[in-house]
C-alpha positions in Angstrom: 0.0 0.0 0.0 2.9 2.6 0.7 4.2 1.9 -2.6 0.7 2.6 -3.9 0.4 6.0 -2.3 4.1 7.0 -2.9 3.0 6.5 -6.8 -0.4 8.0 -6.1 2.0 11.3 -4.8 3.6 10.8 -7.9 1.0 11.2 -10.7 -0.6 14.0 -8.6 2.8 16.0 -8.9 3.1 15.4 -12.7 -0.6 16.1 -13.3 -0.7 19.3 -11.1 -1.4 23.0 -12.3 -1.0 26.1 -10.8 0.2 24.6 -7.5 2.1 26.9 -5.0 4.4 26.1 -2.9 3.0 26.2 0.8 4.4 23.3 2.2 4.9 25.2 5.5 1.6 26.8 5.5 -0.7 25.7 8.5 -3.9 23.4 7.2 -5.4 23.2 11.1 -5.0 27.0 11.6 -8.4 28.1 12.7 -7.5 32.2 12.1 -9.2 33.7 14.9 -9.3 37.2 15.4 -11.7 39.7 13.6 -9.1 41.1 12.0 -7.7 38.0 10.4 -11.1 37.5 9.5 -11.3 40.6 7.6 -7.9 40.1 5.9 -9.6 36.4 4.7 -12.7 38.1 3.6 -11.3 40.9 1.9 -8.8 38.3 -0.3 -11.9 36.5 -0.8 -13.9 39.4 -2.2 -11.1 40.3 -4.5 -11.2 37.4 -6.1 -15.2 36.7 -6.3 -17.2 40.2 -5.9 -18.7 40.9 -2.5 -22.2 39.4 -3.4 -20.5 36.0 -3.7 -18.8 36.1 -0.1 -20.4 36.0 3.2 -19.2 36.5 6.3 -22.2 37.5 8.6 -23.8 35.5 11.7 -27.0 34.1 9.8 -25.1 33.1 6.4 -22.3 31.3 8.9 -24.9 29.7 11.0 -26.6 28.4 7.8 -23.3 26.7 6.8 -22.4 25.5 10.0 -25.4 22.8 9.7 -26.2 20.2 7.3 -29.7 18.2 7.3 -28.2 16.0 10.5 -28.9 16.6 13.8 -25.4 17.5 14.6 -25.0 20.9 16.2 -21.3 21.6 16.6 -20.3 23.2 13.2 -18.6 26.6 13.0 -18.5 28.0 9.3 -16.3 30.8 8.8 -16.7 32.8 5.2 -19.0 31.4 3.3 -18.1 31.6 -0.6 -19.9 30.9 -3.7 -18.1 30.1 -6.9 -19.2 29.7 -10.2 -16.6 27.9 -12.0 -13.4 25.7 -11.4 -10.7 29.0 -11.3 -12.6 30.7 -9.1 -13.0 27.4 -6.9 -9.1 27.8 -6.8 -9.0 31.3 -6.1 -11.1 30.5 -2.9 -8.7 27.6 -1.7 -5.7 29.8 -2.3 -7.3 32.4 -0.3 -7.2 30.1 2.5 -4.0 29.0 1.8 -2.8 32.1 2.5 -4.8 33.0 5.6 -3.8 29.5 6.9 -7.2 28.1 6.7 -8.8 25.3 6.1 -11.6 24.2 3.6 -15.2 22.6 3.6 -16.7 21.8 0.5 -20.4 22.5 0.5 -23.7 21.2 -1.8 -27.1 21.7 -1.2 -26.6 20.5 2.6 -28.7 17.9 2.6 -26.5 15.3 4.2 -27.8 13.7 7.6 -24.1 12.0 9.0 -22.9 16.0 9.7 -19.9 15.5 6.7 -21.4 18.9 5.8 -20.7 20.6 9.2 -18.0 22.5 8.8 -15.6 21.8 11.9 -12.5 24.4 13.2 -14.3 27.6 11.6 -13.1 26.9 7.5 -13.2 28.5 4.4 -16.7 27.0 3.4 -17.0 26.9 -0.5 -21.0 26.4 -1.7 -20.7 24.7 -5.1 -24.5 25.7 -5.6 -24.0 28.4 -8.1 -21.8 26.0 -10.1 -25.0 24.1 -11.6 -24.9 23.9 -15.2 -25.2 20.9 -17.3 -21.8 21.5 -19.6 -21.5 18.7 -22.4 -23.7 16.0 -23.3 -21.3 12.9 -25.3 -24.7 10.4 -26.4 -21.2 8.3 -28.7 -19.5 8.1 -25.3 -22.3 7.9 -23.0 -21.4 10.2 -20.6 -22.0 14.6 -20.0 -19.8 16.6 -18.2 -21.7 19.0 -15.5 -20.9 20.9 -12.6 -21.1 20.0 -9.3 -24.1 22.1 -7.8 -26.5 20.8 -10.4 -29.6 18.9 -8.6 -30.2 15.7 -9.3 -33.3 15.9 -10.6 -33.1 18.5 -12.3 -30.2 17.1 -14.3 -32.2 14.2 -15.3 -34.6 16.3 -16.4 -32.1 18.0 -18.2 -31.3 14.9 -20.2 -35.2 13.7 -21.1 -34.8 14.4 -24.1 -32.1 12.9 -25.0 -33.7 9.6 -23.7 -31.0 9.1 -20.7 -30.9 9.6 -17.0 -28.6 9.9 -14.1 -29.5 6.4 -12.2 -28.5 7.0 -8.7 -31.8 8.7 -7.3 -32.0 9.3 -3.1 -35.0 10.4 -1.7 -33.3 14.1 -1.5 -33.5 14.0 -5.6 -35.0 16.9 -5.7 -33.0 19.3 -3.8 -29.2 17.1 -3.6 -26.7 17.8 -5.7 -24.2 15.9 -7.9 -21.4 17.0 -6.1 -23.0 16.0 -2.5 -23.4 12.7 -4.1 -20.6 11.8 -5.2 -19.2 12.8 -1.8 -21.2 10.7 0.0 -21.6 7.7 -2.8 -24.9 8.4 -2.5 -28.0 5.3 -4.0 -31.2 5.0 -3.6 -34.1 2.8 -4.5 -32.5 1.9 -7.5 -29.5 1.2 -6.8 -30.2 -2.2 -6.0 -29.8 -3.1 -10.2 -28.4 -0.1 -11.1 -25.8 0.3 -8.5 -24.5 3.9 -6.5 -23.0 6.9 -7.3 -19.3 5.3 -8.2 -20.8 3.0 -10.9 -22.0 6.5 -12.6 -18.7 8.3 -12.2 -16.5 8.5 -15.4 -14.2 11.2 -14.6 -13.8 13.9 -12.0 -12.3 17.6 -11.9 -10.8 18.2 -8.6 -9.6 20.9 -6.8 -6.7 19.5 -4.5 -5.9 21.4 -1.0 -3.0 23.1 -2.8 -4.8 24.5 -4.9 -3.8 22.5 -8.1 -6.6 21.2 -10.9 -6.8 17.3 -11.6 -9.0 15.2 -13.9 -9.0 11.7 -12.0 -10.4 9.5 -14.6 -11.7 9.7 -18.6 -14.4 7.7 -20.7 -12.8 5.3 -21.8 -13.5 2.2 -21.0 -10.6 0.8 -18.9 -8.5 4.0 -17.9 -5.0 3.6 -17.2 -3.3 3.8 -13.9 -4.6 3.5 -10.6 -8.4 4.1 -10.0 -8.6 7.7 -8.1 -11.6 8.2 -9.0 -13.0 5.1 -7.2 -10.9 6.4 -4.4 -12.4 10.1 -4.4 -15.9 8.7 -5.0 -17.4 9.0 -1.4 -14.6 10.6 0.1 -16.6 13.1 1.9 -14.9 16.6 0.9 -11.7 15.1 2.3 -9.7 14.8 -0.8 -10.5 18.4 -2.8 -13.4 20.2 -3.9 -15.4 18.7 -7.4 -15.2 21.2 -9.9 -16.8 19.0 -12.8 -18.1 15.9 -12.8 -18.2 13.0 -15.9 -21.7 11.5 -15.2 -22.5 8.3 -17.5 -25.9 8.3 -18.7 -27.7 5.5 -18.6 -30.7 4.6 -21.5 -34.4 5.2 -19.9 -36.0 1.8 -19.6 -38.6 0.9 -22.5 -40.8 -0.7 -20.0 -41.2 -0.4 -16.4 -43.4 -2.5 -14.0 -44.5 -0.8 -10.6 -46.0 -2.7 -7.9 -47.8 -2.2 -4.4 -47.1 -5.7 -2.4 -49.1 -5.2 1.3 -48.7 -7.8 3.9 -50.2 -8.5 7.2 -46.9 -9.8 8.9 -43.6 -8.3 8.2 -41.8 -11.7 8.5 -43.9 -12.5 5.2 -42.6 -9.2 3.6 -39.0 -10.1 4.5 -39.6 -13.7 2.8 -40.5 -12.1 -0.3 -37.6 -9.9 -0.7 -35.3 -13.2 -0.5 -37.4 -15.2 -2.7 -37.2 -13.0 -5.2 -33.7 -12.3 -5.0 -33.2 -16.1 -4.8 -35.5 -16.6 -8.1 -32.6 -14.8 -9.9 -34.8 -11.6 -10.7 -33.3 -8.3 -10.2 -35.8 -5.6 -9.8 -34.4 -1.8 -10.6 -35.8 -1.6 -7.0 -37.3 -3.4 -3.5 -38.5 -1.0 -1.3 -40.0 -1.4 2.2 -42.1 0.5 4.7 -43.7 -0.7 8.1 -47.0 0.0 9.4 -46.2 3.2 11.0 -44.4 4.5 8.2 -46.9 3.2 5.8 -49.8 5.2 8.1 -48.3 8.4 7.8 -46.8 8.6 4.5 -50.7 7.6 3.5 -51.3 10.9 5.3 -49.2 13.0 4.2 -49.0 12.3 0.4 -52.3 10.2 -0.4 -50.6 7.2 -2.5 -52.8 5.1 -1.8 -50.6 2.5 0.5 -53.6 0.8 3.1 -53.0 2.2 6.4 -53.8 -1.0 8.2 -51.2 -3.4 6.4 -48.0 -4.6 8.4 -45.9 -3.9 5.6 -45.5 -2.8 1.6 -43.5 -3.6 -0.1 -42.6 -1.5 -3.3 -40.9 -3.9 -6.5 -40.5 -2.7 -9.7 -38.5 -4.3 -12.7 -37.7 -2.5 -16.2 -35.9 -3.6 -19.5 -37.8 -4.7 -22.5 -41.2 -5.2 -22.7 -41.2 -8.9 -22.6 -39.0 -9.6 -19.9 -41.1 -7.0 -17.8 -44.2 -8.8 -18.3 -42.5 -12.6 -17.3 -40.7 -10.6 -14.1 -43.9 -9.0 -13.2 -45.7 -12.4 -13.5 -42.9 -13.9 -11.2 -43.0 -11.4 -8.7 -46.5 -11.4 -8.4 -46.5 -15.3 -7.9 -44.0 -15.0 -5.3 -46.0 -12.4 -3.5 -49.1 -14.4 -2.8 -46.9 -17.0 -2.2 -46.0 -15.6 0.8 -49.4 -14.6 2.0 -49.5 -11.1 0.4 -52.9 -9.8 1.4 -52.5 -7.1 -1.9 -50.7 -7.3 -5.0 -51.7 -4.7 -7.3 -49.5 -3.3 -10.5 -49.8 0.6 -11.0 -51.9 1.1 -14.4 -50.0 4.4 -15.5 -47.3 6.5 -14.9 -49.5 8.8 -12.7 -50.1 6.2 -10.2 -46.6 5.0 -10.7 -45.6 8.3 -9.7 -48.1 8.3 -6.8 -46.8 5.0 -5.4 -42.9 6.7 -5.7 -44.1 9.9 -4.1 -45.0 8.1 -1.4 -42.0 6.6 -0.8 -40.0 9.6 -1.3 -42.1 11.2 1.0 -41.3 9.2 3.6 -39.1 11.9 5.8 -41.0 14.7 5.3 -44.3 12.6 6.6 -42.7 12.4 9.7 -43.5 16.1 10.6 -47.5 14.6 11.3 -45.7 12.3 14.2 -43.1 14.5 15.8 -41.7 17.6 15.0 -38.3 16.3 15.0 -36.8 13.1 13.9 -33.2 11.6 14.0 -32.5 9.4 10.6 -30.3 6.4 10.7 -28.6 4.4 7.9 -26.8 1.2 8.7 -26.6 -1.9 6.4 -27.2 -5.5 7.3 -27.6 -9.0 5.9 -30.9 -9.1 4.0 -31.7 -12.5 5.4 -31.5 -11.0 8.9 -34.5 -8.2 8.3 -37.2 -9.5 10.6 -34.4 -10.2 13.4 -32.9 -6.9 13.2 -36.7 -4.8 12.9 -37.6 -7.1 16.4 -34.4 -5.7 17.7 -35.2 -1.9 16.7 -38.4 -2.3 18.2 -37.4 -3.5 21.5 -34.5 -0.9 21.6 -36.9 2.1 20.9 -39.5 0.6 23.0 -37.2 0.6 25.5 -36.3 4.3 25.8 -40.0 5.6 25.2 -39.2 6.7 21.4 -41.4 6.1 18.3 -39.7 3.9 14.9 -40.9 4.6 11.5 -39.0 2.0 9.1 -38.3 2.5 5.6 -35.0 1.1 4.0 -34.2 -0.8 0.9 -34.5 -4.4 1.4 -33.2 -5.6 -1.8 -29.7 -4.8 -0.2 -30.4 -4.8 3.2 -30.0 -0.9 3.7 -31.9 0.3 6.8 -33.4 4.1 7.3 -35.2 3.8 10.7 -36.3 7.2 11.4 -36.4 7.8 15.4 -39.3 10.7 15.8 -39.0 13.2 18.5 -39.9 16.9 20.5 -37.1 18.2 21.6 -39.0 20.2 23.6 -39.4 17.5 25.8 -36.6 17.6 28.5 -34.6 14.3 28.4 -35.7 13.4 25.1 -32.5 14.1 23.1 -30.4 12.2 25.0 -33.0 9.0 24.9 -33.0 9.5 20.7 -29.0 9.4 20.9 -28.9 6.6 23.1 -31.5 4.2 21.4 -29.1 5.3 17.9 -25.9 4.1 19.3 -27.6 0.6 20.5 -29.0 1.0 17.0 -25.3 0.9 15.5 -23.9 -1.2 17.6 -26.7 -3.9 16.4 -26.2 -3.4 12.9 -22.7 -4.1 13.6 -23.5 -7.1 15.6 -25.6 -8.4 12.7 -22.6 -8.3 10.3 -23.5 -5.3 9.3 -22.3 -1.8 7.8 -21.7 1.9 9.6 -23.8 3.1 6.4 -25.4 2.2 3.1 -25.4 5.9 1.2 -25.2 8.6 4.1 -21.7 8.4 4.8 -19.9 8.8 8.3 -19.1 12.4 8.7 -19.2 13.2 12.1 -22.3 11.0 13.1 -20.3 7.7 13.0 -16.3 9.0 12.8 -16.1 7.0 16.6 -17.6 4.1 15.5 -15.0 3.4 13.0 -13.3 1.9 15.1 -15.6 -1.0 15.7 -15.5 -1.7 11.9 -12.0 -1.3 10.8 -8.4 -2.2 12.6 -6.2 -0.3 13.3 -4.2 -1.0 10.2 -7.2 -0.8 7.7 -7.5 3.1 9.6 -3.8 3.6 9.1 -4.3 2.9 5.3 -7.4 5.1 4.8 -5.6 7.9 6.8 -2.3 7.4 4.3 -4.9 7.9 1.4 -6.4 10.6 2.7 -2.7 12.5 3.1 -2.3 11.9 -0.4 -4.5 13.3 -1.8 -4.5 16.6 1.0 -1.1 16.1 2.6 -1.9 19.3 4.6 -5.1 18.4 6.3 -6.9 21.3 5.0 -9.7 19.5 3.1 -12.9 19.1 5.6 -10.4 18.0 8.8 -12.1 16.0 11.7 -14.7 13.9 9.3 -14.8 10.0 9.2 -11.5 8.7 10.3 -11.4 8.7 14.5 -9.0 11.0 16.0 -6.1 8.5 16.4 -6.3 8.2 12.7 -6.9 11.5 11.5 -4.8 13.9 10.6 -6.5 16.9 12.3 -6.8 17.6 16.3 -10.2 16.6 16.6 -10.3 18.2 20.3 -9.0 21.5 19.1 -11.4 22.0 16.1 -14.0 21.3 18.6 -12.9 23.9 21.4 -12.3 26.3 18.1 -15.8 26.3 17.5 -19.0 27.9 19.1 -20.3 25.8 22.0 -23.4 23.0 20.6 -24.4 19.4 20.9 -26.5 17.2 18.9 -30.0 19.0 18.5 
């Protein structure tokens, strides 16, 4: 592996432009002092326009929190480029003002890997959202990283494509925040994450050099940085531009409602149909309580009384549709589905999705508040591990709502709370941690498509030796040797680069909300 990364060190120093020399500049330098503040801010201006920079308390305060319930980020300027030289101009500036740098999206992470940590330079890619280049011979468009995801699918209807990797944030997440986080989805399960619909990257390295890691062809040469910066988490340099592949629409698709009065009988289906050899372009799966109030809250016509529903749906050409639909179907009432019921059109097609996708924000009928987890485990061990959430949220007086994709075994309980209510906070973290700690029990995985950030940097840990840390924190230095890129995310503080104590005690005083 040292070999590796000395060549990794290697082919960033041949492919590097523009690249000063600051080998003795300060990455963990948290610049305090109002006037070293307005020394960073002016330099920033300079190089952006003072409508693009912003340095007071409500712009910082909206930077210094993502869509997790962590409370303990400190943002210091917040910029807003709008192309990959002035992305550089923004990470020289705080190379110069011996700053660090968080890379920022459309903040709709829930692990805290947006919370900016030690009071950064935080650069908003969210003005950087233009589709660029659209390649239908290679398969692939170029666009920047503050497009949103829907939006750039929509961009590319016409042209008959997608971008497959579609979270339940599709509407407001942004290309860049996914390929962070390696972000899924419900159709993921045949059509894989974020990595498998990565071609190429433009990156912005802590030094303020410009790399492409990656190309379209087929089998690029060298090692596979790409792969590597893929779901790095804003650790490795800021995406500038982003090779998508596009991937054909579908000339069928098959949508179908499975409900179930027992949620063993739902979790039987899921491996039956797995086992069959059919892989749908999607298994979703809701309890009873979610199923109750995403009914509520979106009308998609789920029935409020069922155990569990299952959502299945299978694409590709029009015959092998029909014969997977038939399959599924069989399977279904096989195992004592009480409905089985195939959406006519695309409007109830869409209905039954919207529902689905509706799932968080239908949470706000429950509780005002709500603390979302995402662990991964065996998808033969579903019913076990839902009896175990249960009994663990049961146990510290909380409510469960459980939607997750069970074709992979990906698990989104959603813990709903008022933190009004004295105590309660400290009940919701309590019940997660067990929650985790399960998961891992199980055989699991710290996370399926939310990434660790800040939420699960401890529990690392518990996953990975020591050497397996070591290597991850060696990668990491190669690609940001100065620990200026997002310091204190994912790797614990015995294998991170930056004092995780001191960006804490440089930051304004908060806890988990």
């Amino acid at each position: 592996m040292v070999s590796v990364l000395a060549s990794t060190r290697r082919v960033f120093r041949s492919r590097r432009r523009g690249a000063p020399d600051d080998r003795a500049a300060s990455a963990a330098g948290t610049g305090s002092g109002a006037d070293e503040d307005a020394a960073l801010v002016a330099d920033l201006v300079e190089a952006l326009g003072a409508e693009r920079v912003r340095a007071d308390t409500a712009a910082r305060y909206l930077a210094s929190h993502d869509a997790s319930i962590y409370r303990e980020g400190n943002a210091g300027p917040l910029c807003l480029p709008e192309s990959t030289e002035e992305v550089v101009a923004c990470v020289q500036a705080a190379i110069r003002h011996g700053r660090a740098v968080s890379p920022r999206g459309a903040g709709t992470g829930l692990a805290g890997g947006a919370a900016p940590l030690g009071r950064p330079v935080v650069v908003s890619t969210t003005r950087m959202n233009k589709l660029l280049s659209v390649d239908l011979d290679n398969g692939a468009a170029w666009v920047q990283p503050g497009i949103v995801n829907l939006d750039l699918s929509r961009a590319l209807a016409p042209y008959g494509v997608h971008f497959a990797p579609d979270p339940s944030s599709q509407a407001a997440c942004t290309i860049g925040g996914n390929v962070a986080n390696n972000s899924g989805g419900p159709h993921c399960l045949a059509y894989g994450v974020t990595s498998a619909h990565v071609l190429a990257v433009e990156v912005v390295l802590s030094d303020a050099s410009v790399v492409t890691l990656g190309d379209l062809t087929a089998e690029p040469a060298g090692y596979d940085l790409r792969g590597a910066f893929v779901g790095s988490e804003g650790m490795c340099g800021v995406a500038a531009a982003v090779a998508v592949r596009l991937t054909p629409n579908p000339p069928a698709v098959r949508t179908m409602m499975l409900a179930f009065d027992d949620v063993s009988d739902a979790a039987a289906t899921v491996s039956a149909i797995i086992a069959a050899g059919i892989v749908p372009a999607a298994i979703e799966m809701m309890d009873q309580r979610c199923v109750s109030a995403v009914e509520d809250f979106a009308q998609a016509g789920y029935p409020k009384d069922a155990a569990a529903v299952l959502l299945v749906e299978v694409d590709g050409p029009p015959g092998g549709v029909a014969i997977a639909g038939e399959r599924v179907s069989d399977i279904a009432e096989a195992n004592q589905a009480s409905i089985v019921r195939t959406a006519a059109d695309d409007d109830e097609r869409a209905r039954l999705w919207k529902g689905r996708k509706s799932a968080f924000g239908a949470v706000a009928n429950v509780m005002p508040d709500y603390y979302l987890h995402d662990t991964v485990v065996p998808r033969t061990r579903l019913v076990e591990v839902l009896e175990r959430i249960y009994e663990i949220v049961d146990r510290h007086d909380l409510i469960v709502l459980n939607v997750f994709h069970a074709g992979d075994g990906n698990l989104h309980p959603l813990l709903a709370y008022d933190s009004r209510v004295p105590g309660v906070r400290e009940r919701v973290h309590a019940a997660g941690r067990e929650i985790i700690e399960m998961s891992l029990d199980m055989g699991g995985a710290l996370t399926g498509e939310h990434g660790i950030g800040v939420e699960k940097r401890d529990y690392m840990n518990r996953m990975f030796s020591a050497v397996d840390l070591e290597q991850q924190s060696l990668l990491r230095s190669s690609f940001d040797p100065y620990c200026r890129m997002n310091p204190g995310k994912v790797l614990p503080s015995s294998h991170s680069c930056s004092d995780i104590s001191a960006l804490r005690a440089s930051d304004a005083s908060g806890v988990w909300g």
